[in-house]
N, C-alpha and C positions, 0 to 999 in steps of 0.2 A: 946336679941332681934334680934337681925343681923343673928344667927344661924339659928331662924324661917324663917324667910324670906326667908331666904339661901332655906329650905327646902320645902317651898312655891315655891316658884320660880321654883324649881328640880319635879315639881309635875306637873305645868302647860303647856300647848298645846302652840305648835308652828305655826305659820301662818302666814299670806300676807309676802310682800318683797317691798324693799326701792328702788325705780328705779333711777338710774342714770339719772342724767340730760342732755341729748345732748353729753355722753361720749363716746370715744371711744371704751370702755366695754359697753354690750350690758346691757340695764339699769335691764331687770330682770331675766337676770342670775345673773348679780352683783349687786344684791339687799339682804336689810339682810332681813329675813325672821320673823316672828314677834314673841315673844313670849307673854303671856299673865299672867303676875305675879297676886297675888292676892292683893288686897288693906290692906295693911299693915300701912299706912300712918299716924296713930296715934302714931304708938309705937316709930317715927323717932323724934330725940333729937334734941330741936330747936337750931338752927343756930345763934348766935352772930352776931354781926358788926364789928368782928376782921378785921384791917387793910390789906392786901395782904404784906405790909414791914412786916409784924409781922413773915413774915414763907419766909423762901429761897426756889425757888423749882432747884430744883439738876436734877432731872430727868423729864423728860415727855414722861409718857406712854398713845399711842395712839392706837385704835383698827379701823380697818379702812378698807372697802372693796373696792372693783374693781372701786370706782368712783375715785379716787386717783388712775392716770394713770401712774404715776412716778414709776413702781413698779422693784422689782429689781433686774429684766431684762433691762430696758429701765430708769434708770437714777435716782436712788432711794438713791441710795447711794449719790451721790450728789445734788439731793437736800435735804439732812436730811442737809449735810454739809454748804449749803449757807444759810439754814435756821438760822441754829446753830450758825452763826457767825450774823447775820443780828439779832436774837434776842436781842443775848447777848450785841450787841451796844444798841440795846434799851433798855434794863432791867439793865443793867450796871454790868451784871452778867452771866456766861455760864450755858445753861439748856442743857442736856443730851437729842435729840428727842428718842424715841423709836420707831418704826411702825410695829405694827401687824397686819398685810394684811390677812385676812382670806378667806378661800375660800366660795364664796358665793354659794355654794350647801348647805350650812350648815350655812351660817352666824348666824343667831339665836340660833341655837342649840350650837354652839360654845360661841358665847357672853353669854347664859346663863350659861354654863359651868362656863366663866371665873369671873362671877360675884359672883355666887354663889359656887366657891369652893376655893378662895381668899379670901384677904382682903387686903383693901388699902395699899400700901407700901410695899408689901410682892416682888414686882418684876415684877410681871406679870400682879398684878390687872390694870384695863385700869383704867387713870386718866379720861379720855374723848374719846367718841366714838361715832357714825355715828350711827343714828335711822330714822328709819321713823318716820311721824307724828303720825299713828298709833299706831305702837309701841313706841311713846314718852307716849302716854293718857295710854296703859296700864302698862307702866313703874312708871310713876310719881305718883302714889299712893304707890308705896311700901318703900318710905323711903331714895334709894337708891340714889338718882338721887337727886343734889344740886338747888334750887332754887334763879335762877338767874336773879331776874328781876332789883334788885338795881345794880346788876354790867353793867346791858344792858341799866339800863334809865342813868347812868355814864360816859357810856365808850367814848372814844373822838370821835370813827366813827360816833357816830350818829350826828354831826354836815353837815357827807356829808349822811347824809342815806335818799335817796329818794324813798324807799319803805316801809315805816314804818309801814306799817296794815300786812305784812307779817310774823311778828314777834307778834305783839300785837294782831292777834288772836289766838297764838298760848296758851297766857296768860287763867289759868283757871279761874272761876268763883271767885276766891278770888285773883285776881291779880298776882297770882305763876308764873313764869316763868322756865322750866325747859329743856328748848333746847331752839337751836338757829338755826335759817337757814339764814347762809349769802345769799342767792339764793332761788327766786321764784322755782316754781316747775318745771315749765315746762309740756309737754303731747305730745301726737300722734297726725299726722296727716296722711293723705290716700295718699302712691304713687304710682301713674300707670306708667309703662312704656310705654313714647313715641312710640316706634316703633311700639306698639303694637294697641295704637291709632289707628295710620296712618294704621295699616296693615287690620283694619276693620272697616275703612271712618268715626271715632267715634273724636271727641272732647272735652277735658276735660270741656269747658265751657258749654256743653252743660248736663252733667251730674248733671242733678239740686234736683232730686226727688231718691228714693228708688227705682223704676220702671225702671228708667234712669241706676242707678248704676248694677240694677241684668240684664238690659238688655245688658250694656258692659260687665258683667263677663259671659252670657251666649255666646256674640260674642264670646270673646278669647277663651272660652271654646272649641267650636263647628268651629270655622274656622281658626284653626292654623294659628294665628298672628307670630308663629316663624317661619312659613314658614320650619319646619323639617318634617312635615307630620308626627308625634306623636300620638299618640290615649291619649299624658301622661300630656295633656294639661292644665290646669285648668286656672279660671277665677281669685282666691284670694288663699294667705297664710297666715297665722297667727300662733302666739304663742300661741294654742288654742281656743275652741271657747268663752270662757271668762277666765278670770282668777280673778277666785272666792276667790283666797287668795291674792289677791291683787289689792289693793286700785289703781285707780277706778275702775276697776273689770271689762267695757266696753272696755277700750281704744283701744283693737287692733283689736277689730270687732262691730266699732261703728255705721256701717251703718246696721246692723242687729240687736242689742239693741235698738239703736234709743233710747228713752226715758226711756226706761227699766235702773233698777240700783237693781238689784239682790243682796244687804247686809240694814242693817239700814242706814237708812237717815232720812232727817229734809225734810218734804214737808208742806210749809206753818207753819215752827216754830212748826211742830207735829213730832215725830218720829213714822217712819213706819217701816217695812219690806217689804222692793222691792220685795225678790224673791217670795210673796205671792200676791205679784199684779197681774192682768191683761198685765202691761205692759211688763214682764218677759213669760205670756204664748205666748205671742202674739210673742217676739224676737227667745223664742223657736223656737216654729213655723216656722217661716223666717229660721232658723240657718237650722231645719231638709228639710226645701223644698230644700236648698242650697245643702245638702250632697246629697239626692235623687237627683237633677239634676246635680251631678257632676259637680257643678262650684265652690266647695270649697275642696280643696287642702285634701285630707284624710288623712295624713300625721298631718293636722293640731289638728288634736284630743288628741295626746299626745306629739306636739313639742314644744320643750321652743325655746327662743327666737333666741338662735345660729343657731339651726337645720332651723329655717323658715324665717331667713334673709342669710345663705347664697344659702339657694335651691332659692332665690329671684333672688340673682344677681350672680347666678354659672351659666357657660355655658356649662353646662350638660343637652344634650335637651334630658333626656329619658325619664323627667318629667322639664317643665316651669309652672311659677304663672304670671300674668300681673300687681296684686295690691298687695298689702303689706302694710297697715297700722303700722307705727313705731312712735318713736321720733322725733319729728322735732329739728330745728335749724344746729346744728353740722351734724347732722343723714345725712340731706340730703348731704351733701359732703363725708361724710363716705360710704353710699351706692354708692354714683357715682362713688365715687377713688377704690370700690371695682367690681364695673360693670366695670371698665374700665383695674383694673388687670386680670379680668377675660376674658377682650376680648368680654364683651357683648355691642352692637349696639356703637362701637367706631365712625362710621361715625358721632353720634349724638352729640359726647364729653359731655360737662355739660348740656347738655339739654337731658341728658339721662331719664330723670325721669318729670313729670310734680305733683305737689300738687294738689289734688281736696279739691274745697272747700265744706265744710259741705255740706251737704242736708238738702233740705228742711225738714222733717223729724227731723233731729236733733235739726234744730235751732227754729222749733217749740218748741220743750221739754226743752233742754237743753241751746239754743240760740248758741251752738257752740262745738268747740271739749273740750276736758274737761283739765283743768288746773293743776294738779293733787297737793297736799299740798304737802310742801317743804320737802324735807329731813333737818333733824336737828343734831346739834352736842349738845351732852349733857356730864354732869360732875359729878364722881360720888361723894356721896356724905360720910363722913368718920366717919359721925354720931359722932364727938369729942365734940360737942357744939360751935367750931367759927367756921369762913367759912374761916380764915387766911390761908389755904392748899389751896382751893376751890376759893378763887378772885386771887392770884398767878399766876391758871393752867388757868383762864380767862383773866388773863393780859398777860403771854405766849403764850397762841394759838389763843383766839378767836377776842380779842383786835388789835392781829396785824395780824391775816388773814386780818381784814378790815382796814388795812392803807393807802390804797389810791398806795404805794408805794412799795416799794421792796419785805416786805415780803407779800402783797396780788400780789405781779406779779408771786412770787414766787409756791403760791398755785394755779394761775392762769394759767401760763403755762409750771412752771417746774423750772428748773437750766437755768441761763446763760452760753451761751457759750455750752449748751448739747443740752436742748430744743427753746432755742429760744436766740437771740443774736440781740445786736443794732452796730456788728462790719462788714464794707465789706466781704462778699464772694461771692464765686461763686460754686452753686452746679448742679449737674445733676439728678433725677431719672430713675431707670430704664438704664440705661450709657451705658448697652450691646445689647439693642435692639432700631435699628433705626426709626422704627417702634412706640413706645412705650417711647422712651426716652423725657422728659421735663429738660428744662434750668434754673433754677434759678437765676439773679443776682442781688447783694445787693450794696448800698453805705456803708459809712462810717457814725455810727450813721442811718441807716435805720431798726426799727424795725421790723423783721420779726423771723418765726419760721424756725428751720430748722427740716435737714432731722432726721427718728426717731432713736435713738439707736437701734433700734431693729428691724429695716426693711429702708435698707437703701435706699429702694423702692417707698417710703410714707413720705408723710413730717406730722413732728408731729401737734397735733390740740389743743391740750387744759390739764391742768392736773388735777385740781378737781374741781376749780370755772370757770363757766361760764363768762367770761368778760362781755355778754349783760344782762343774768338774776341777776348779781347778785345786793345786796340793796344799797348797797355804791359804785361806780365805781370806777375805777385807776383812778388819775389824774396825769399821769407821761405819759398820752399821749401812751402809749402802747395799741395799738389795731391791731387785727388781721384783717383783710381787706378781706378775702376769701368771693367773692361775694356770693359763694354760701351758707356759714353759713348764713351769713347778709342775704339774702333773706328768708330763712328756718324759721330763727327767725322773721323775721317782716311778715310770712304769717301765724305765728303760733298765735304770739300777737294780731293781727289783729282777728284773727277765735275763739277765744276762751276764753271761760267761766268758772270760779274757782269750780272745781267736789266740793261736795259736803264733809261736815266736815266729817271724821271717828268718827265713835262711838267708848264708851268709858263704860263700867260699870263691876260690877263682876259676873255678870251670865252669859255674853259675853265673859268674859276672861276665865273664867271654862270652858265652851263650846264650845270656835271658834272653835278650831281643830275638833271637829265631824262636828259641821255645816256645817263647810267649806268640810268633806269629803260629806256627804250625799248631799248635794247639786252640790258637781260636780260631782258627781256619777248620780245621775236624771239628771243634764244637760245633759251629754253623751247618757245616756237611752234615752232620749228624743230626740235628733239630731239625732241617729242612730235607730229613729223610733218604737224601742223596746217596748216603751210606748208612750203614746201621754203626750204634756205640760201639758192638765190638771189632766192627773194621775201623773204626777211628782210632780205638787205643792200637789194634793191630801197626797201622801206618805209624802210629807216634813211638812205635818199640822198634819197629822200622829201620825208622828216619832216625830215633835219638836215646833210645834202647843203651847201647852203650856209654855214651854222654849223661846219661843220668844215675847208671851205674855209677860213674865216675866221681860224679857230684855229690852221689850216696856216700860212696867210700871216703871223700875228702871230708863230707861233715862228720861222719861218723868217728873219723880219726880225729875231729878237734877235741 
């Protein structure tokens, strides 16, 4: 059985991407990217109620991309090591951690590789590893992947777990649970730079409507708010004009979708197809008047998320952008620390950037910016008949990421004493330039983080859980104070609304990869005029018109 699959698996289309949460890796370049296995899910050998004592685990092999910042340049190595000892008091036993950090150009296509050319205990195969929600629903039919919900309705964190629908909808339709996200999702929200405000008499409070928002990107555009006298101006950058392989598909150009959701969705407990609505020709439309009037950034047609957040906050005026829809929370401190190494509008310090709040527009459709479904960790599964391997690698990794204590501080912000420390000192950033240089000082027993291993320039932020999204908090009093995360986060909680579930079926999973290409192929055609919206969805009813029927009728019969 395991062979099939293996071969199923090696046959299926790769698509969307897992986005970091508030990370200091930018969430969708370091996101894995989705593969779409086939539903194999009968032939998987049911699972016992073997003990977790019944089986010792020796090793633990993790696979794990860029949202785990500890990498091993910047402190990796020690925190495998403080882990490894912090386990082993609790388990009363030493586990071996493993970390395979993969590159997220390829995440998917690597994960597939190593699922399906392994097998459990061979070395390499990952015990547990970092999926999107997406790619949890088309994973969790094949077999692979351990159902975990008695070990989650068990484990001792849930006594402090004060998000508990984030997890229990992840639960299918027969109660399965087959990931875990200790951490809500999180989403985008819109940053304008201040100066740029002030440089064309504009307001972010008064930016309320879509009219409001194209009539500031047409200001910046047209009356050089950097004051370089440019022709290389533009009003907005983005990671593309949607990103169609990946959930939620609007995020980084939400004031142009607006209501638009271009993949399957639930509207009113139905499932549809967005990108055959009206509300998709309509976002076209907006997207192609935007490239025609040159207040969207051209660059943004084929830039992923590095290329369009640091042409954001680079101070290269041979081309400026004023907005930038991104991650909130962390993001906003990461884009400022990085507008300020760049020497852009330092007069302004952390008020370099202002949030705009949704548009009208939006919170009409959607009520807000969109939430996006958690990233999950899941476990595979060994198909032996007990689950005594499988509650083990949940009592090692997933049990005590959510301790409350050491080792959740540990996934939290790293290694003591590397990444963050409760012992007096005193540091400096920046130490050579008078100009540019920040003070740090600490007491004795004063939680804070320090400077990063790997930029002695930047003080580190965070290493793979969010301390505010995540479902269970520290209760050891460790918290990071940087007003400006703390603001980022409660203007994101505050604006926003849970995107909508991913689909899940086997007509979908055989065909994301074409859909996902023809569809951003008519986007393109479409923005750059070539065709109008309604001959784009015309070709895409076309070409897959029936295929999506299809995909309608399977979700709707689940």
């Amino acid at each position: 059985m395991k062979k099939k699959v293996l071969s199923l698996l090696l046959s299926t289309a790769m698509v969307a991407s897992l986005a970091a949460c508030g990370s200091e890796t930018a969430p969708a370049d370091t996101t894995a990217t989705e593969t779409a296995p086939a539903d194999t899910a009968t032939e998987a050998a049911p699972a016992d109620t073997a003990a977790a004592e019944d089986y010792t685990l020796e090793t633990l092999n993790i696979v794990v991309d860029g949202t785990v910042t500890a990498t091993v340049e910047s402190g990796q190595k020690e925190f495998e090591e403080q882990w490894e000892a912090a386990v082993a008091e609790k388990l009363g036993h030493p586990v071996d951690l493993v970390i395979n950090q993969l590159d997220h150009s390829d995440y998917a296509g690597t994960v597939s590789r190593l699922l399906t050319t392994g097998e459990p205990g061979d070395g390499s195969y990952p015990d547990a590893l970092i999926m999107s929600a997406t790619m949890l629903r088309q994973y969790q039919t094949t077999g692979l992947l351990w159902d975990m919900a008695d070990a989650y309705a068990n484990a001792e964190f849930q006594s402090r777990v004060t998000l508990p629908t984030v997890n229990e909808n992840m639960k299918d339709s027969e109660g399965h649970l087959y990931g875990f996200a200790p951490t809500y999702g999180n989403g985008c929200v819109t940053y304008v730079k201040q100066s740029w405000l002030d440089a064309v008499g504009m307001k972010a409070d008064d930016i309320k409507t879509f009219d409001d928002y194209y009539a500031m990107l047409k200001a910046f555009t047209e009356n050089d708010p950097d004051g370089n006298g440019s022709a290389g101006t533009y009003g907005v950058i983005a990671a593309g004009f949607g990103k169609l392989d990946e959930a939620p598909y609007i995020n980084y150009m939400p004031e142009f979708w607006q209501g638009a959701y271009p993949s399957f969705y639930q509207k009113d407990g139905v499932w549809v197809d967005g990108f055959q609505e009206q509300a998709t020709v309509d976002a076209l439309a907006r997207l192609a008047q935007g490239v025609a009037d040159g207040v969207i950034d051209p660059d943004t047609e084929d830039a992923g998320t590095k290329q369009a957040r640091e042409k954001f906050f680079s101070n290269d005026q041979t081309t400026s952008e004023g907005v930038f829809t991104y991650w909130a929370g962390t993001w906003l401190r990461t884009l400022t620390t990085n507008m300020e190494k760049q020497e852009v509008d330092n007069d302004l310090g952390d008020n370099r950037l202002v949030q705009l709040a949704p548009i009208q527009e939006i919170k009409d459709t959607w009520g807000g910016y969109l939430n996006r479904e958690a990233p999950v960790w899941v476990i595979t599964d060994d198909q032996d008949g007990n689950s005594a391997r499988e509650q083990a690698i949940f009592d090692a990794l997933l049990e005590t990421m959510l301790d409350g204590d050491r080792v959740q501080t540990l996934w939290t912000y790293g290694a003591e004493d590397v990444h963050w420390s409760i012992h007096a000192e005193e540091f400096s950033t920046n130490a050579d330039d008078p100009e540019k240089k920040k003070d740090y000082s600490y007491e004795e027993g004063q939680f804070h983080l320090k400077q990063s291993p790997n930029d002695p320039n930047s003080v580190w932020k965070k290493n793979h859980l969010d301390a505010v999204l995540v479902i269970a908090p520290l209760t050891n009093g460790y918290v990071d104070n940087d007003e400006l995360v703390q603001a980022g986060n409660k203007f994101f909680t505050e604006n926003c609304v849970d995107a909508p579930a991913a689909a899940s079926c086997d007509t979908l999973a055989e065909n994301n990869e074409a859909l996902v290409e023809e569809k951003t192929t008519l986007m393109k055609q479409a923005v750059a005029g070539e065709i109008t919206p309604e001959e784009a969805i015309a070709q895409y009813q076309a070409d897959f018109g029936d295929i999506a029927q299809q995909i309608l009728d399977e979700l709707n019969a689940q």
